[in-house]
C-alpha positions in Angstrom: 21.5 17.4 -3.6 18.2 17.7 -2.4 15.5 18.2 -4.8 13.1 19.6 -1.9 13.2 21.3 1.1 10.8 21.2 4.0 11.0 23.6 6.6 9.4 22.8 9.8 7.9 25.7 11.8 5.2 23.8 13.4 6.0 24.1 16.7 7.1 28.0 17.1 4.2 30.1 18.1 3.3 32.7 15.4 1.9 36.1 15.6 2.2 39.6 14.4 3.4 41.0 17.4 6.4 38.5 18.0 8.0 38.8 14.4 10.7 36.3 15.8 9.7 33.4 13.2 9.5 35.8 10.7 12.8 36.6 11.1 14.2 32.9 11.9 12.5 31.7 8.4 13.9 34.7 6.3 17.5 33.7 7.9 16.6 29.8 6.3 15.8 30.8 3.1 18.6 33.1 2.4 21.0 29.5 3.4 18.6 27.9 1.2 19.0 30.6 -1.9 22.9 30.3 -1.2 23.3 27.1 -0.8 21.2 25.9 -4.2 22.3 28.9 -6.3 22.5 26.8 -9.3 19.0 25.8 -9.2 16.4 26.7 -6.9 14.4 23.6 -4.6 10.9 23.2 -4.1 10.5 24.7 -0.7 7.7 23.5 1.5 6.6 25.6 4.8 5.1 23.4 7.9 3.5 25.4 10.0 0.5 25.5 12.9 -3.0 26.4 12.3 -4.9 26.7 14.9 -8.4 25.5 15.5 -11.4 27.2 14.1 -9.0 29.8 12.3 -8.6 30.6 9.0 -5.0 28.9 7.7 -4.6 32.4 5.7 -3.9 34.5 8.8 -0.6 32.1 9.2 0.4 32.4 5.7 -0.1 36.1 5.6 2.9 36.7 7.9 5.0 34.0 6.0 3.9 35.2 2.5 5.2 38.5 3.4 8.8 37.1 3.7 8.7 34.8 0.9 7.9 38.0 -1.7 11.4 38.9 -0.9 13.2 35.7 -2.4 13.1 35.9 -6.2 14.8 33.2 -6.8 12.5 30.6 -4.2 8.9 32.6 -4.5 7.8 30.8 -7.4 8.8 27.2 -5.6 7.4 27.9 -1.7 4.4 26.8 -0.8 3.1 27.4 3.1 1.3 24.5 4.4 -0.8 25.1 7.4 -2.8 22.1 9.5 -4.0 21.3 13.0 -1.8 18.8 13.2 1.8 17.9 12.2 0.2 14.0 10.3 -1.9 16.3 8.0 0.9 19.2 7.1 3.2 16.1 6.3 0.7 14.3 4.6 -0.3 16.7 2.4 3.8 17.8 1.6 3.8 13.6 0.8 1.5 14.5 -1.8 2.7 17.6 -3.3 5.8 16.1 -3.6 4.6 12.9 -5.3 2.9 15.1 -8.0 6.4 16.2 -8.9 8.1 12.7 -8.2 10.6 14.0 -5.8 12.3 12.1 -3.3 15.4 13.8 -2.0 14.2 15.7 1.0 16.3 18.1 3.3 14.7 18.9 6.8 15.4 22.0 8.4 13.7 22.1 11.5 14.0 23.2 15.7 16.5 20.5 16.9 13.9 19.4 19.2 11.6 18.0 16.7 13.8 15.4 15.0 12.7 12.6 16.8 9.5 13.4 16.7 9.3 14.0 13.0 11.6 11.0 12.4 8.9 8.4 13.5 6.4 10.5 11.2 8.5 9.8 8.2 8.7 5.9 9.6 5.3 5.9 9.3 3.9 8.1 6.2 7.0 7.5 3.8 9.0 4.5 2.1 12.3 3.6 1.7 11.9 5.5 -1.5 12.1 8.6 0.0 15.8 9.9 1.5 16.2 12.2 3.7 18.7 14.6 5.5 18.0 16.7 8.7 19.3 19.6 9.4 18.3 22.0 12.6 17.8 25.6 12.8 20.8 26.7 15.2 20.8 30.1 16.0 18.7 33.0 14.2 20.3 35.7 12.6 20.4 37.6 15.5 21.9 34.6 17.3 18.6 33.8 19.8 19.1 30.2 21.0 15.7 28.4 19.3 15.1 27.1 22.6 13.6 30.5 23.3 11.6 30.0 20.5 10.2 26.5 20.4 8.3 24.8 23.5 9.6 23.1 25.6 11.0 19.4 24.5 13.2 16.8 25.1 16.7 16.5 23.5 16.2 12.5 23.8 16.6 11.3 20.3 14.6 8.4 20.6 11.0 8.7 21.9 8.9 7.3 25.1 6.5 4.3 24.0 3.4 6.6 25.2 4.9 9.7 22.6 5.0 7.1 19.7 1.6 5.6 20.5 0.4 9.2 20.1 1.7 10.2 16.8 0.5 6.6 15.5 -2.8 7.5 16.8 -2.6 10.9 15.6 -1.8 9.2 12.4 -4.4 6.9 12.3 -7.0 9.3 13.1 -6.1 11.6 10.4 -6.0 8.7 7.6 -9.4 7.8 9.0 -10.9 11.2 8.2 -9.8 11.2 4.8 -12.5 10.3 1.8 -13.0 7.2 -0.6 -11.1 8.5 -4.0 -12.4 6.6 -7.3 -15.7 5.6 -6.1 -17.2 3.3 -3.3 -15.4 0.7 -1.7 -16.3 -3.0 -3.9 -16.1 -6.5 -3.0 -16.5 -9.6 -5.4 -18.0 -12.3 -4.5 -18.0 -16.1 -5.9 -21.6 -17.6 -5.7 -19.6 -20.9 -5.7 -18.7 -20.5 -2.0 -21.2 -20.9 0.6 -21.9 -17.0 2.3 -23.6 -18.8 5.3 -20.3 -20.8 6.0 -17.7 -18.4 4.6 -16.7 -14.7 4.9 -15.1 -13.9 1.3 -14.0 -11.7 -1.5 -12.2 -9.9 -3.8 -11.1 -6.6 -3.7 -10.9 -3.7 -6.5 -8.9 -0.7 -6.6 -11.7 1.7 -5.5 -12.6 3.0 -2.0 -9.5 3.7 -0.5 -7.5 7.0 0.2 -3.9 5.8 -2.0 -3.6 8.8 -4.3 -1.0 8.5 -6.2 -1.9 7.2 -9.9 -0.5 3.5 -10.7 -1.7 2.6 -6.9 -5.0 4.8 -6.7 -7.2 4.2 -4.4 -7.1 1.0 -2.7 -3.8 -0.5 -2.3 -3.4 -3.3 -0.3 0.6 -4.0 0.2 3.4 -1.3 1.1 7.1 -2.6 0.4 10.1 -0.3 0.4 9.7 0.2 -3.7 6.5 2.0 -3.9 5.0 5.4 -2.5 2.5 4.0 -0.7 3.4 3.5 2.8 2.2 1.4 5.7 -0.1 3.7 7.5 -2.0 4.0 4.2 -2.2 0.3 3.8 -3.2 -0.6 7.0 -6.0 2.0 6.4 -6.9 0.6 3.6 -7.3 -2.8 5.1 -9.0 -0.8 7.8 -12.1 0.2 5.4 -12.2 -3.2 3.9 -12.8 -5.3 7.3 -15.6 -2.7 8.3 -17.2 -3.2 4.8 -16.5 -6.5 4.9 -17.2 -8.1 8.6 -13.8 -9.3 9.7 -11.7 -7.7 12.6 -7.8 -6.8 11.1 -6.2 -7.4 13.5 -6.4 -11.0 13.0 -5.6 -10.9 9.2 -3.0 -12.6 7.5 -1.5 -12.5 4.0 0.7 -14.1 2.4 4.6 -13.8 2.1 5.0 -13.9 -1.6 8.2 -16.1 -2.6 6.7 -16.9 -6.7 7.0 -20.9 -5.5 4.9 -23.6 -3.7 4.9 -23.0 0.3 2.2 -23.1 2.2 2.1 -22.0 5.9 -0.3 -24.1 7.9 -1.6 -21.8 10.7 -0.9 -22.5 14.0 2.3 -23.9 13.4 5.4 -22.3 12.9 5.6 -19.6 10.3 7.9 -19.9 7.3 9.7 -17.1 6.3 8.6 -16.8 3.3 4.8 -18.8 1.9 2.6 -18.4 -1.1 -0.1 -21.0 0.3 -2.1 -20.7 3.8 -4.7 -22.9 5.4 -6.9 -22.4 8.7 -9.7 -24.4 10.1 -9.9 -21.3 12.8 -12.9 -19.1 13.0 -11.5 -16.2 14.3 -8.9 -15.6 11.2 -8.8 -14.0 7.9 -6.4 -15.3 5.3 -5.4 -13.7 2.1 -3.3 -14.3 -1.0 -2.3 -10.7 -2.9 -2.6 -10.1 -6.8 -1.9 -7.7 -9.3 -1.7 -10.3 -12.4 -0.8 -13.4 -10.3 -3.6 -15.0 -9.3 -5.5 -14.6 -6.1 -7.0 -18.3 -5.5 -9.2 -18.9 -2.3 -10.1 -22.6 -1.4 -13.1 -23.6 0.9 -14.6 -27.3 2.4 -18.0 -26.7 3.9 -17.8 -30.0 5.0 -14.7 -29.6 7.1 -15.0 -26.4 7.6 -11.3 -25.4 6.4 -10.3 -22.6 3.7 -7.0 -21.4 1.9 -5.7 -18.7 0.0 -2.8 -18.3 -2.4 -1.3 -16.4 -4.6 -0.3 -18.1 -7.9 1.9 -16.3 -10.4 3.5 -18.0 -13.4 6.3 -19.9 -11.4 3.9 -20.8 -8.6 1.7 -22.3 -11.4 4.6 -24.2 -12.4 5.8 -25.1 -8.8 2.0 -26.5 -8.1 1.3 -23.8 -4.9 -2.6 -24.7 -5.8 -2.5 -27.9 -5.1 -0.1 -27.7 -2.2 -2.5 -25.6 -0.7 -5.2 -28.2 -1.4 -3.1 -31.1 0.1 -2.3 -28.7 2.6 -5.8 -29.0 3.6 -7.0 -32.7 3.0 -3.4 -33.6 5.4 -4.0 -31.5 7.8 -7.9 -31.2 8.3 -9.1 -34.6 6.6 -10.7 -32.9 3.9 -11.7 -34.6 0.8 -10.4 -33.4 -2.5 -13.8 -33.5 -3.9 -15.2 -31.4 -1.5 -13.0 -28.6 -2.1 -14.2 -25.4 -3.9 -11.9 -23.0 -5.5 -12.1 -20.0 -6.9 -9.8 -17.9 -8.9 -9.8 -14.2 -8.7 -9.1 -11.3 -10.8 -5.6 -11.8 -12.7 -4.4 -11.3 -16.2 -5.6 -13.1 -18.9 -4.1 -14.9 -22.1 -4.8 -11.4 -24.2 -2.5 -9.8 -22.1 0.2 -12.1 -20.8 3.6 -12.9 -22.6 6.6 -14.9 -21.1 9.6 -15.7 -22.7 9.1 -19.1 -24.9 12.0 -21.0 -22.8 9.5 -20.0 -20.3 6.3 -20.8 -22.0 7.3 -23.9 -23.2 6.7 -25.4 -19.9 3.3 -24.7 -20.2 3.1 -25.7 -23.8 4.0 -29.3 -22.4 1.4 -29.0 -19.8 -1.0 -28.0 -22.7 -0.3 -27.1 -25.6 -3.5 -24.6 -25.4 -2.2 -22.6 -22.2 -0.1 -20.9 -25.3 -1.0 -18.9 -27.8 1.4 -17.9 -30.7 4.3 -20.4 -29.4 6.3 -19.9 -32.1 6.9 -16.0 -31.6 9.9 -14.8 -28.9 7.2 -14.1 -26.1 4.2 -16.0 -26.8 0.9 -15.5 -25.0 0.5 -17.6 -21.7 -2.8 -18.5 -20.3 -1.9 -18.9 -16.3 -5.7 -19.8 -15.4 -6.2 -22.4 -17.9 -2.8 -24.7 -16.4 -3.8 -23.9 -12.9 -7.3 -25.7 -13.5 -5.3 -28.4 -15.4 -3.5 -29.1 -12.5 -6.2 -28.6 -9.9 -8.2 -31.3 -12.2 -5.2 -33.5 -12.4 -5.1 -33.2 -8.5 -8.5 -34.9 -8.2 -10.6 -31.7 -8.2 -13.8 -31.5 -9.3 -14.1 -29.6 -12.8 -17.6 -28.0 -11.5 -15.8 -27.4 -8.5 -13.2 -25.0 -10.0 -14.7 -21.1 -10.9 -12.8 -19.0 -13.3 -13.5 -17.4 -16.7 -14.0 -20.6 -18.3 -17.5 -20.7 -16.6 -20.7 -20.8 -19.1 -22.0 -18.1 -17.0 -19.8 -15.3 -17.4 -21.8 -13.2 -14.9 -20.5 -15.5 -12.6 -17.0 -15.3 -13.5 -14.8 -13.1 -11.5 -11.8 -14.2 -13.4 -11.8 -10.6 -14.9 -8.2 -9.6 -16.9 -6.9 -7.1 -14.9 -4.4 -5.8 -17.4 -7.8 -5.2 -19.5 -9.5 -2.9 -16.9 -7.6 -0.3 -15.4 -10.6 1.6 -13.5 -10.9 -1.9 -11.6 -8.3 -3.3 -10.9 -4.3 -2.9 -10.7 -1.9 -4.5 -13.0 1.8 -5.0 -13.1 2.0 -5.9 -16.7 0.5 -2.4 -17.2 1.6 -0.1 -14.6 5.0 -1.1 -14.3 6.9 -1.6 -10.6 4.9 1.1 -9.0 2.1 -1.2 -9.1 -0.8 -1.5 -6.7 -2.3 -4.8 -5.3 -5.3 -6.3 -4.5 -6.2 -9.5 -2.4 -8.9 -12.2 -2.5 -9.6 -13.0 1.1 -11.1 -15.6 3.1 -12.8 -16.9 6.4 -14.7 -19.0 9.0 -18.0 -17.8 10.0 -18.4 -18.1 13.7 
């Protein structure tokens, strides 16, 4: 059963002379009051407003229908935009307040392809959704009296898909920084006059909904957040930042040891990645595991990867870092690295069968062994092992620095206006990156 309804009017001309949409949407919601009489839906109305007018002259004609349903009045809202990526948009959000994710359609029959690559683009795979056209009115007009003009082609021309994606984009791309200015860490360690670089926080961005507010990095088909969000996110960070995305790369997280060496062929799946190319940027994700970035000014070559508990375990630092010395001739002690924001020993807890391998790596990576779930320090055995792989100690940066102004090894569990955590926020996390590349 769906938990909302949206009912798409946004391409039937409204006016108070032709009271034939009135009429059509006071048909819908008397199937709607039947067909949930045992507990009303959230109803949301989609409808046109045109440029330069005021969106109450739309509602006015719809609100006068809605006062007749006492049973759906209290859960309608009428949503009027310019343009069919801000009404949907802004439904997205109304129904993320209220956690809802069963979603019936109703629309002109006309408009299912169309809205069908909206949903591809502004929604998850968390979302379901049914479809369900119009028909006839209740005085049995054909809607195609009604509606413009469209074609009954389910699937869409390239040039009608380019539009809504740029319709998309441009909306997204009006929308304002939530929680503050857009913020970029930076490691003193590696060389600004050789190497583009950062970290990211969560502020800046336009991702509303709480756990991944406001600058999300990564969509997958478990969270809210979609693509087009994402990709505008990434968007306002290569502006701030200097680097063009459409030459970006992340990583494929897999939690073990792979690395992808650009410019050959791309694993499926890669925690690790290493360029000596100028005209890339190359990033590892993290939202507790830890973003690492690796840089030889000497050879001109950088990494990125992301290092969670089993990648510590697996080695995926210093893969990357052989990585690099095999493939570019770079020296191990020549190598920088710095690890980014990720959570901290005070925060951390693994399962002991799980913590005891880094108890025999050191016995000081673990706090309070003897309990179920002791305390794991992640950062302290990936320097062990960077060490042990011939890197320089002064060579490594994290928040075992003297100067903690220069750390940026910040816990992220421990600050939740800064960064996003998966220990606290639970699987509707949000993710930041630490990113990497060539100057020209």
């Amino acid at each position: 059963m769906a938990e909302a309804v949206l009912i798409d009017l946004f391409s039937l001309q409204m006016n108070s002379q032709n009271n034939g949409i009135q009429k059509l949407l006071c048909s819908t919601l008397e199937r709607i009051e039947k067909g949930f009489s045992a507990s009303a839906p959230f109803v949301y109305i989609m409808c046109y407003q045109t440029p330069r007018s005021e969106s109450s002259s739309e509602q006015d004609l719809l609100l006068k229908v809605i006062s007749s349903f006492q049973t759906l009045k209290k859960g309608i809202e009428v949503v009027c935009k310019t343009s069919t990526a801000a009404a949907l948009y802004t439904i997205k959000q109304k129904l993320d307040e209220k956690d809802l994710s069963i979603i019936k359609i109703i629309l002109p029959v006309q408009r299912k392809a169309l809205m069908e690559v909206f949903i591809d683009h502004l929604f998850t795979a968390v979302y379901q959704f049914q479809f369900e056209d119009f028909g006839m009115d209740f005085e049995g007009n054909n809607l195609q009296q009604i509606a413009e003009p469209q074609s009954d082609i389910q699937t869409l021309p390239a040039h009608e898909m380019e539009l809504i994606r740029s319709e998309i984009q441009t909306y997204l791309e009006s929308l304002p920084d939530l929680k503050g200015k857009l913020t970029i860490l930076k490691s003193s360690l590696i060389p600004g006059h050789i190497f583009l670089h950062g970290f990211t926080t969560r502020t800046g961005g336009i991702s509303y909904i709480p756990t991944l507010s406001s600058f999300n990095l990564f969509s997958s088909s478990k969270r809210r957040d979609p693509k087009a969000v994402v990709k505008e996110n990434l968007r306002r960070l290569a502006n701030a930042a200097g680097f063009d995305p459409e030459t970006f790369h992340r990583v494929k997280v897999n939690h073990a040891s792979d690395v992808w060496i650009m410019g050959k062929p791309q694993p499926d799946s890669y925690d690790g990645i290493v360029t000596n190319q100028k005209d890339v940027t190359i990033a590892a994700l993290g939202a507790d595991c830890i973003p690492v970035l690796f840089a030889d000014p000497v050879k001109k070559a950088c990494g990125a990867a992301h290092s969670g508990w089993q990648g510590t375990l697996l080695g995926v630092a210093m893969a990357t870092v052989n990585a690099m010395i095999t493939e570019y001739g770079c020296n191990v002690k020549d190598i920088l690295v710095v690890l980014g924001p990720s959570v901290g020993p005070c925060c951390f807890t693994l399962p002991q069968e799980s913590a005891k391998e880094f108890y025999n790596l050191d016995p000081k990576c673990v706090r309070q062994f003897e309990s179920p779930t002791p305390y794991v320090d992640i950062r302290r055995a990936t320097r062990i092992l960077l060490e042990t792989g011939g890197i320089l100690p002064q060579n490594i940066q994290d928040d075992s620095v003297t100067d903690h102004n220069q750390s940026l090894t910040f816990c992220t569990a421990c600050h939740p206006d800064t960064f996003y955590s998966h220990v606290r926020d639970g699987t509707n996390f949000g993710t930041q990156i630490g990113f990497i590349s060539i100057r020209d």
